[in-house]
BADRENDO-762096 format. One record per residue: residue in one letter; x, y, z of N, C-alpha, C in turn. Coordinates in steps of 0.001 Angstrom, whole numbers, plus 500000, padded with zeros to 6 digits. Each point is the difference from the previous one (the first is absolute). Layout:
BADRENDO-762096
AXYZXYZXYZ ...
//
This chain:
BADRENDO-762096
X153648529430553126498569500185500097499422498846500814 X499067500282500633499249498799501144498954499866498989 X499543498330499920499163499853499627498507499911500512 X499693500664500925498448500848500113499491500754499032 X501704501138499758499718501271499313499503499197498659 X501159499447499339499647499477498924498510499445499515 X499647499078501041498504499002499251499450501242500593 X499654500958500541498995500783500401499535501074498664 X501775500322499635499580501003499044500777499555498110 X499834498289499907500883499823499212499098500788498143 X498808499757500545499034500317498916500193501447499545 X500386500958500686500198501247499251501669500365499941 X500691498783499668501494500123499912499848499912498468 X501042500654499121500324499027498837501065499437499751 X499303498935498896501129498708499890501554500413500191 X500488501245499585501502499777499746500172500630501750 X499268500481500262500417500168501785499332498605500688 X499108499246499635499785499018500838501207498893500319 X500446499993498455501188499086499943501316500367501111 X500531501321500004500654500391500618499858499626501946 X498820499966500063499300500428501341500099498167500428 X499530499602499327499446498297500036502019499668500584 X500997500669499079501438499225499919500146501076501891 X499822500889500330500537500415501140498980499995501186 X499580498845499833498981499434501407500954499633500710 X499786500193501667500656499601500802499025499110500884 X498567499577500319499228498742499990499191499760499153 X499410499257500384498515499043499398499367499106500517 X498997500729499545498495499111500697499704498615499506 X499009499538500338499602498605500026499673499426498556 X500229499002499904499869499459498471499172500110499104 X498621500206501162498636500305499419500351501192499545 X500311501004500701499822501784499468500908499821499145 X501612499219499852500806500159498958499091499691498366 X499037498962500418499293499038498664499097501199499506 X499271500615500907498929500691499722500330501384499651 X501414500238500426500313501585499577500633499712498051 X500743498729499840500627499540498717498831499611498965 X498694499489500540498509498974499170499416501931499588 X500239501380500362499604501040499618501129500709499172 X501075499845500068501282500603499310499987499202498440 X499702501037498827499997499373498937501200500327499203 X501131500637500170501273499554499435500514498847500364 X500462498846499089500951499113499844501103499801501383 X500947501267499207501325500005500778499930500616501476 X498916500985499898499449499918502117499935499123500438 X499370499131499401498411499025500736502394498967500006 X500365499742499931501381499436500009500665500072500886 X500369501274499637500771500581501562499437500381501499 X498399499961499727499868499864501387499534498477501072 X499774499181499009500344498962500070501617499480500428 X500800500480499140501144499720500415500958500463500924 X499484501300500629499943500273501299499477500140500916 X498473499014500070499438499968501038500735498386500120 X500843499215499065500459498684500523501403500585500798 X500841501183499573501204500211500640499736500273501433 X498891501002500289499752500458501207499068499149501135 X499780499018499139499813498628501057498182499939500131 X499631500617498505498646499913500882499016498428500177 X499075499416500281499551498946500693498579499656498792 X500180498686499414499004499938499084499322499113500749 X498820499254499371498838499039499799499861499277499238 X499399499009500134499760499434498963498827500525498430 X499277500865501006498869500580499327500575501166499391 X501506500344500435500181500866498620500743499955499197 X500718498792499687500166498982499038498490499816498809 X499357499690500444498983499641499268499610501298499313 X499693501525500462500232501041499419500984500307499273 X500913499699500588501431500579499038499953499147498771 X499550499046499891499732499461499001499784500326498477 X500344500779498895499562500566498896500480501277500060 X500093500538501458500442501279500169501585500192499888 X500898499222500296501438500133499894500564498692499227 X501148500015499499500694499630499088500320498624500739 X499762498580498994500022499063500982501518499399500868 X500786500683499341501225499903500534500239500679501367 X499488500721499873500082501118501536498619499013500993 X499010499449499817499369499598500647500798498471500509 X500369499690499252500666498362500773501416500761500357 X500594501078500072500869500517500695499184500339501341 X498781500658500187499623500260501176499795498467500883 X499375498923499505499990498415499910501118499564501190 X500990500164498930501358499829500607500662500439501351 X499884501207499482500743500821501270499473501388500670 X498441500099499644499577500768500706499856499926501296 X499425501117501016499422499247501121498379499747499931 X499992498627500403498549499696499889499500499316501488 X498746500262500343499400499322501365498702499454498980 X500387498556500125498952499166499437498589499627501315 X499000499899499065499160499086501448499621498899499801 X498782499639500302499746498339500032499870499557498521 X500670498720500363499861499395498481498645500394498988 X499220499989500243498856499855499362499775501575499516 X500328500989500648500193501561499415501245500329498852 X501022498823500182501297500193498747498816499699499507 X499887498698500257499853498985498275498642501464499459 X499330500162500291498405500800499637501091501085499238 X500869500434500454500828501070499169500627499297498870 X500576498786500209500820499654498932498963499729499010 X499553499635500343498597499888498674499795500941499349 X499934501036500475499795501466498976501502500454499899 X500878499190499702501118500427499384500590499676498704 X499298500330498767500206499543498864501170499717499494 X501298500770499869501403499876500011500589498668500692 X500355499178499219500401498512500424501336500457501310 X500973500891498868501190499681500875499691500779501481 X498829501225499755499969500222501584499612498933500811 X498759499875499354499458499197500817500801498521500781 X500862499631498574500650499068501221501378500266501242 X500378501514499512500781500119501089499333500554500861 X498876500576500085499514500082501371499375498832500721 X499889499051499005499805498474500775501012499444501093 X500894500348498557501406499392500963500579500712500899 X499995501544500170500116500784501160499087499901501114 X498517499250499559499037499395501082500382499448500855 X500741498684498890500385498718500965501236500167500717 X501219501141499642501030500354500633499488500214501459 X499114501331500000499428500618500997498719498570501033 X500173498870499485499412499389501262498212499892499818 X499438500346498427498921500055500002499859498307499270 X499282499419500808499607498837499478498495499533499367 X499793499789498568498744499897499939499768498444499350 X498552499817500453499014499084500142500174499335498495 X499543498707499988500240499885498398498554500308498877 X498721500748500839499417500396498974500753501411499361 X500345500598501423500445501452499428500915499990499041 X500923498717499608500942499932499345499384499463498511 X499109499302500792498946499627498307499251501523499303 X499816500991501353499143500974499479500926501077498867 X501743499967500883500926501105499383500201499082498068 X499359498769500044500454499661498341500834500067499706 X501430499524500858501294499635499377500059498467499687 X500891499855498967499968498615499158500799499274500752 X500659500149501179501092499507500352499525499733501481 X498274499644500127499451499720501342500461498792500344 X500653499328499757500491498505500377501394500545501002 X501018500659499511501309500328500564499445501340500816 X498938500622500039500018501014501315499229498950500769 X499082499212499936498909498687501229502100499618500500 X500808499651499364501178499567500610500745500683500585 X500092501291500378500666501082500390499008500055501107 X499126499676500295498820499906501465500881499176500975 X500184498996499372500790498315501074501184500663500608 X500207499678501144501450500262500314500995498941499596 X500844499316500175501137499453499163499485498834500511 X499683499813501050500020498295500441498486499865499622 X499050500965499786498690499204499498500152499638497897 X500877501123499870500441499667498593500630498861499463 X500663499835501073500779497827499721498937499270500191 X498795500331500731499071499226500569499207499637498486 X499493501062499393499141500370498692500959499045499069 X501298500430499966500670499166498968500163498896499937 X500004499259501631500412498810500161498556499072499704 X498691500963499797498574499012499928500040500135498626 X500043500890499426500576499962498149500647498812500051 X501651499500500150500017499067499730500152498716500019 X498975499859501265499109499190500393498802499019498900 X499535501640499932499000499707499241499971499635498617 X501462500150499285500248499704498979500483498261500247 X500517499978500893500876498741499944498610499218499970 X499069499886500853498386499009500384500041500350498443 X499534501028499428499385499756498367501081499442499031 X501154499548500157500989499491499389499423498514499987 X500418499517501475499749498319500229498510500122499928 X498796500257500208499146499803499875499473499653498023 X500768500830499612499981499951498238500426498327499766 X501294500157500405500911498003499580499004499244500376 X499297500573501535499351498248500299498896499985499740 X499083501207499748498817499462498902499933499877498689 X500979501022499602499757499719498480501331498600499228 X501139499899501154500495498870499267501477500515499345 X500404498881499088501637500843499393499358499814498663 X500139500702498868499384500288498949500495498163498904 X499311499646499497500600498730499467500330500335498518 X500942498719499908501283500208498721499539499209499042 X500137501145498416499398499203499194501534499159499086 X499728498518499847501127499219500022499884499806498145 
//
C-alpha cells in the first residue's frame, strides 16, 4: 500500500485492517504527516506500528515532532526514534524551544544528545533554558579539547593563588604547648 492512499483514507479503515495496511506500506511521508496521521489514531498498538514503520521506511522527523510525540507514544519507542531515527534538526534555539516541551527525561536527553551528535550547538542560555542539572559538563562539551586544558589549567591556577594566598595571610595555625 502507498502511503497517500493510506493518510487520505486512513479514517474510514478499521483498526484490524488499519494494522494490516500500516505493516504493508511500501513508503512514507514526512514526519509531520507520520505525527499527525498517529496524534488522530486512538488504538495503542496502531498508533506503534506505524510509528515503527514509518522509522523502518526511513521517514524524516523534527524536532517539533518530538515534542508532539511526546505523551503520545511509549517512551521507549520515542528515545528509540532519539537514537536512530532519521532526524533534520535546525537551529539551536528551535531544538532547545522543543526540548523544553519534552517532558519525558530520557527522551528528552537523547534527543539532546542526538542534537549534539548531529552538530547542533547551543548557547549557554539555551542550555540554562533546556533545565538539565548537568549544565556545567554540557558549557564543557562547547570547548574543543585545547580550550578545555585551557579552562582546566585556570582552575588550577586558581586554586593554587587561593592555596598560597590562605598560608601568607592567614599564617600556619599555632601549637598549643
Amino acid at each position: 500500500m502507498l502511503w497517500e492512499e493510506l493518510y487520505e483514507e486512513y479514517s474510514d479503515i478499521p483498526d484490524s485492517l488499519l494494522r494490516s495496511r500500516i505493516m504493508s506500506l511500501e513508503n512514507v511521508g514526512s514526519g509531520y504527516e507520520v505525527v499527525s496521521l498517529l496524534t488522530d489514531i486512538d488504538n495503542a498498538e496502531i498508533r506503534l506500528r506505524l510509528i515503527e514503520r514509518a522509522m523502518e521506511l526511513g521517514a524524516v522527523f523534527d524536532e517539533d515532532d518530538f515534542a508532539t510525540l511526546d505523551g503520545e507514544i511509549p517512551s521507549y519507542l520515542l528515545v528509540k526514534l532519539a537514537k536512530y531515527g532519521n532526524i533534520e534538526f535546525g537551529a539551536s534555539g528551535d531544538v532547545a524551544d522543543s526540548l523544553c516541551c519534552i517532558i519525558d527525561e530520557n527522551a528528552r536527553r537523547a534527543l539532546y544528545e542526538r542534537a549534539y551528535l548531529e552538530d547542533v550547538r547551543f548557547t549557554a542560555q539555551e542550555l540554562d533554558d533546556i533545565g538539565y542539572d548537568e549544565i556545567d559538563s554540557a558549557h564543557d562539551e562547547l570547548y574543543d579539547e585545547d580550550e578545555a586544558d585551557e579552562v582546566t589549567e585556570e582552575k588550577h591556577y586558581g586554586c593554587l593563588w587561593a592555596l598560597l594566598f590562605g598560608l601568607f595571610f592567614i599564617g600556619k595555625p599555632k601549637r598549643n604547648n
